[in-house]
NUVOKOL-357684 format. One record per residue: residue in three letters; residue number from 1; x, y, z of N, C-alpha, C in turn. Coordinates in Angstrom, 3 decimals, m for minus. Each point is the difference from the previous one (the first is absolute). Layout:
NUVOKOL-357684
ALA/NUM/X/Y/Z/X/Y/Z/X/Y/Z
...
This chain:
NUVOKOL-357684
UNK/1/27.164/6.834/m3.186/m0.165/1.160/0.896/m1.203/0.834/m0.422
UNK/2/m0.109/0.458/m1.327/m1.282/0.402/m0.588/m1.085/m0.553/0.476
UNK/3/m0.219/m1.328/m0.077/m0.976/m1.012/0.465/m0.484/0.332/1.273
UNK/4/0.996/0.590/0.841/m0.577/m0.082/1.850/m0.382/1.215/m0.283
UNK/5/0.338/1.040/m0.477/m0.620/1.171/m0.159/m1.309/0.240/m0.469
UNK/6/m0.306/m0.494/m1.126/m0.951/m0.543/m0.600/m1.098/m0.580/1.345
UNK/7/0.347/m1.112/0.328/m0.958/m0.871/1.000/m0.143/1.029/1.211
UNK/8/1.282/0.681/0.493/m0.444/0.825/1.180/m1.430/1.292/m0.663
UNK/9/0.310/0.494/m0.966/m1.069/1.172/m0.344/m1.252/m0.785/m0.107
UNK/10/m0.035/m1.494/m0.359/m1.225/m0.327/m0.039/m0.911/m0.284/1.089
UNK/11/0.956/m0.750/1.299/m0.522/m0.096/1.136/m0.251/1.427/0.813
UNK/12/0.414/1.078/m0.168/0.253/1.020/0.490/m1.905/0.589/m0.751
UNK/13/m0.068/m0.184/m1.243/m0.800/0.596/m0.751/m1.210/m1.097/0.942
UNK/14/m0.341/m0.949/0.295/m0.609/m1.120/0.190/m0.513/0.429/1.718
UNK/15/0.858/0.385/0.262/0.051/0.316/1.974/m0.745/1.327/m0.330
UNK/16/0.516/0.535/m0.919/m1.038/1.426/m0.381/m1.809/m0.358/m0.305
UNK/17/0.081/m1.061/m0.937/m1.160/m0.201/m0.168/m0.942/m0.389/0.952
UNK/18/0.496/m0.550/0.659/m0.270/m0.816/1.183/m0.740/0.856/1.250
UNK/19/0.476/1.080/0.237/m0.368/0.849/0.853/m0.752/0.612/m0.620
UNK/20/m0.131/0.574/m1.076/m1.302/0.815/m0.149/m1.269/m0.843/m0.562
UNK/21/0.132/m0.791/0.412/m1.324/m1.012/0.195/m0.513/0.089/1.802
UNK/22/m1.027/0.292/0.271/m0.692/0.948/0.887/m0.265/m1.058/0.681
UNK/23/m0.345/m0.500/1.698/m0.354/m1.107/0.462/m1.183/m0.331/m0.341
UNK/24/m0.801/0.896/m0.720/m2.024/m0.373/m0.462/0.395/m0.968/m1.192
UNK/25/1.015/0.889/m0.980/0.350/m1.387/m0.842/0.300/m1.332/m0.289
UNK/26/1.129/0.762/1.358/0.487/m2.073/m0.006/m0.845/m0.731/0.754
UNK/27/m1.608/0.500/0.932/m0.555/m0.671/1.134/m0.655/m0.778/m1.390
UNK/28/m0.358/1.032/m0.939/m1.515/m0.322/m1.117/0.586/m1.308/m0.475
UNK/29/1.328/0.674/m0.680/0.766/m1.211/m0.998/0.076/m1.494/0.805
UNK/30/0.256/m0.200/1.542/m0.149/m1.111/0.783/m0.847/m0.593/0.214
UNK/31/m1.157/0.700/0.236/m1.309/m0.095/m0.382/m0.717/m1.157/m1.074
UNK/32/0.709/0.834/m1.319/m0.592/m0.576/m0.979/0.872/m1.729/m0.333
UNK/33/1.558/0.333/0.393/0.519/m1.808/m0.151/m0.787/m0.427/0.925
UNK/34/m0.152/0.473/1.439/m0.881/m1.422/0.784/m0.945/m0.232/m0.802
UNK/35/m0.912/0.933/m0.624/m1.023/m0.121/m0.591/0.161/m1.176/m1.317
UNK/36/0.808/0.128/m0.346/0.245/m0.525/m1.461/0.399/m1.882/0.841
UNK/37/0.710/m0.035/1.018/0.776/m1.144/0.585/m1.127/m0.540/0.425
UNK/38/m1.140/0.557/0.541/m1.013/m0.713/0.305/m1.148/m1.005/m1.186
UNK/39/0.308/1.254/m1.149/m0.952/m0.285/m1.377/0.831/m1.518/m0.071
UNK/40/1.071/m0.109/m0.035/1.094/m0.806/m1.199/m0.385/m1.509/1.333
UNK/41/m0.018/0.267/1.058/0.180/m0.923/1.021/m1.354/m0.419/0.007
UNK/42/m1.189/0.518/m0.521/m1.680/m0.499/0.105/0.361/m1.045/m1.406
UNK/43/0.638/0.332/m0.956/0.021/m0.257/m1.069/0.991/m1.402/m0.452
UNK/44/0.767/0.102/0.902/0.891/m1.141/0.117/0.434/m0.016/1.274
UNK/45/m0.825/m1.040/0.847/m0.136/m0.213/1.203/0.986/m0.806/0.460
UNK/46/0.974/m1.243/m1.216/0.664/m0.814/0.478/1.212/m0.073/m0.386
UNK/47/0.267/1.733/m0.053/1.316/0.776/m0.452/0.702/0.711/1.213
UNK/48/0.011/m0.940/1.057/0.968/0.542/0.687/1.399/0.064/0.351
Protein backbone atom coordinates (compact mmCIF):
# COMPACT_ATOMS: atom_id res chain seq x y z
CA UNK A 1 0.00 0.00 0.00
CA UNK A 2 3.00 2.33 0.80
CA UNK A 3 4.29 1.40 -2.64
CA UNK A 4 1.08 2.92 -4.59
CA UNK A 5 1.47 5.88 -2.56
CA UNK A 6 4.87 6.20 -3.19
CA UNK A 7 4.35 5.59 -7.19
CA UNK A 8 1.16 7.85 -7.12
CA UNK A 9 3.38 11.05 -5.62
CA UNK A 10 5.81 10.22 -8.21
CA UNK A 11 3.59 10.27 -11.21
CA UNK A 12 1.73 13.13 -9.73
CA UNK A 13 5.30 14.91 -9.17
CA UNK A 14 6.14 13.81 -13.02
CA UNK A 15 2.60 15.31 -14.53
CA UNK A 16 3.92 18.35 -12.51
CA UNK A 17 7.08 18.33 -14.25
CA UNK A 18 5.70 17.86 -17.29
CA UNK A 19 3.68 20.94 -17.55
CA UNK A 20 5.99 23.39 -16.64
CA UNK A 21 7.97 22.60 -19.55
CA UNK A 22 6.72 25.50 -21.91
CA UNK A 23 5.65 24.44 -25.63
CA UNK A 24 9.18 26.49 -26.97
CA UNK A 25 10.78 23.73 -24.93
CA UNK A 26 9.37 20.74 -25.88
CA UNK A 27 9.16 22.23 -29.83
CA UNK A 28 13.35 22.87 -29.29
CA UNK A 29 13.81 19.47 -27.43
CA UNK A 30 11.86 17.72 -30.73
CA UNK A 31 13.78 19.56 -32.71
CA UNK A 32 16.94 18.48 -31.53
CA UNK A 33 15.93 14.25 -31.49
CA UNK A 34 14.86 14.76 -35.20
CA UNK A 35 18.01 16.41 -35.37
CA UNK A 36 20.05 13.83 -33.64
CA UNK A 37 17.67 10.81 -35.67
CA UNK A 38 18.78 12.30 -38.73
CA UNK A 39 22.74 12.51 -37.59
CA UNK A 40 22.48 8.62 -36.37
CA UNK A 41 20.42 7.68 -39.72
CA UNK A 42 23.33 9.59 -42.18
CA UNK A 43 25.59 7.55 -40.06
CA UNK A 44 24.08 4.23 -40.17
CA UNK A 45 22.08 4.16 -43.16
CA UNK A 46 21.34 0.34 -43.01
CA UNK A 47 19.86 0.60 -39.51
CA UNK A 48 16.50 0.53 -40.12
Amino acid sequence: EKAKVEASKLFNEMLHMANVVTKDQYDALAARVTELEGKLHKEFPNND
